[in-house]
N, C-alpha and C positions, 0 to 999 in steps of 0.2 A: 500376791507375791510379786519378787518384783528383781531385776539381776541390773549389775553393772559388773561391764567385763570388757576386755578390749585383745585386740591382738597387731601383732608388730610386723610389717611387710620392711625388713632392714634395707635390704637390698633396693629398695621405691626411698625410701626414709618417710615411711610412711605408717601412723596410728590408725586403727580402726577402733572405733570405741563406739558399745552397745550399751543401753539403756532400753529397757522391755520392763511393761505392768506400768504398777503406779509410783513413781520415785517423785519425790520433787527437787527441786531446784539445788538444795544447802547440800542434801547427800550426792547431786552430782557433782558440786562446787569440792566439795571431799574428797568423792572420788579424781577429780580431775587433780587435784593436791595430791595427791597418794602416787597418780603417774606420774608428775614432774619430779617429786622429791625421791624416786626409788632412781634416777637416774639412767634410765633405760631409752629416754627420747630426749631432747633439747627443743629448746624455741625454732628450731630453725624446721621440724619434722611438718610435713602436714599430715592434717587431719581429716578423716571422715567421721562422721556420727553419725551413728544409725538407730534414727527413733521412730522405725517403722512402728514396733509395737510398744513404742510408748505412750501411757496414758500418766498424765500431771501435767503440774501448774509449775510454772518455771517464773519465779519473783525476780522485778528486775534488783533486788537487795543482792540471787544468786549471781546476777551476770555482772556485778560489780565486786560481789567474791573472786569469781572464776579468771575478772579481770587482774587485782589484784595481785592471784597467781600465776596468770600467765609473763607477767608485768616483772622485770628484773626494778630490783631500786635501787640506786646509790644509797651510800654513809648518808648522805644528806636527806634520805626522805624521796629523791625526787626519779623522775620511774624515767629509764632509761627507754627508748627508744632507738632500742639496736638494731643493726643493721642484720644480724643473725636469723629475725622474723621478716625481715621484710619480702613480701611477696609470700608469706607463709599462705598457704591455702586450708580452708578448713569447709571442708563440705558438710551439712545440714541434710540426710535423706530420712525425709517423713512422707508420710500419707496425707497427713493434718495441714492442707493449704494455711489452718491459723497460726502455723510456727512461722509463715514468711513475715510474721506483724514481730515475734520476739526475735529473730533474726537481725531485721533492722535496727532495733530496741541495742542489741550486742554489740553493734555496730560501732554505737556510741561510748561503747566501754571497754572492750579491745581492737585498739588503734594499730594500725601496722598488718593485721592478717585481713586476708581476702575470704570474705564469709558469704558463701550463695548456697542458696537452697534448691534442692531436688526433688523430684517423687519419683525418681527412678533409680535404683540401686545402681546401677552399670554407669549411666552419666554421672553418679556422684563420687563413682570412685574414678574412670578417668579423669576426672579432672583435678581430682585430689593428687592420684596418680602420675598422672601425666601420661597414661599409659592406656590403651583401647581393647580396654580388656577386664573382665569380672572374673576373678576364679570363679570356677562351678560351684563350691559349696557355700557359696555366700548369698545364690539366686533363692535360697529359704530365708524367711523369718526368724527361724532359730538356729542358723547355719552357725551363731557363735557355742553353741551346745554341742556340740557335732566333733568328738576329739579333745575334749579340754577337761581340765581338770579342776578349773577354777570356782571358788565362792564367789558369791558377791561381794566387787569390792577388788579382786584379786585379779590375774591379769594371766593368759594358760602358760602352764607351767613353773607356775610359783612354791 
């Protein structure tokens, strides 16, 4: 089994997005499509991921999907480089020292956001953050289950 779920600190302008079990790469590439196009965050928001209890295989084919996505284009094909993301933050917090190798891997396919990796929940949201401080119900594993009402895919309170 396996969830994709996120939730929204508006007030930070800040996504939290969870991936737990075995998902790969395409349905997170999806899932990360489904947040941008429901219009609820912009390019400009940062990110935390949280792949504590994630187990998969993340193709570099997804991180030039997810690129893509993130990626505005002109009429002409050609991918804007807005100042909107710039300094965009997206924090990386796993257990799995081997996501710091697809990390740099992403590096090479969305240009413009600042991508570091964590193995500590609290460091990866301050910094996403900006802010020195972890709510309480996040210091769980499954703290995105905790209140929500969300499928896989959906986002709480949908």
């Amino acid at each position: 089994m396996h969830r994709s779920d996120y939730r929204l600190f508006p007030e930070l302008r800040l996504i939290c997005i969870i991936y737990s079990g075995d998902i790969d790469g395409a349905e997170i590439a999806e899932h990360v499509g489904k947040i941008i196009h429901s219009g609820k965050v912009d390019h400009s928001w940062n990110c935390l991921v949280d792949l504590r209890s994630f187990v998969g295989d993340i193709h570099h084919s997804s991180l030039e999907l997810m690129a893509r996505l993130l990626n505005k284009k002109q009429d002409s094909g050609s991918i804007i480089q807005g100042s909107d993301k710039i300094g965009s933050r997206v924090a990386i917090v796993s257990y799995n020292a081997g996501l710091k190798f697809m990390i740099n891997l992403a590096r090479v396919y969305m240009r413009g956001y600042d991508l570091r990796y964590f193995a500590d929940m609290r460091q990866g949201f301050s910094w996403a953050s900006g802010r020195d401080f972890l709510p309480p119900e996040m210091r769980s594993l499954d703290w995105h289950l905790v209140g929500t009402q969300a499928d896989a895919g959906d986002g709480p309170g949908d």
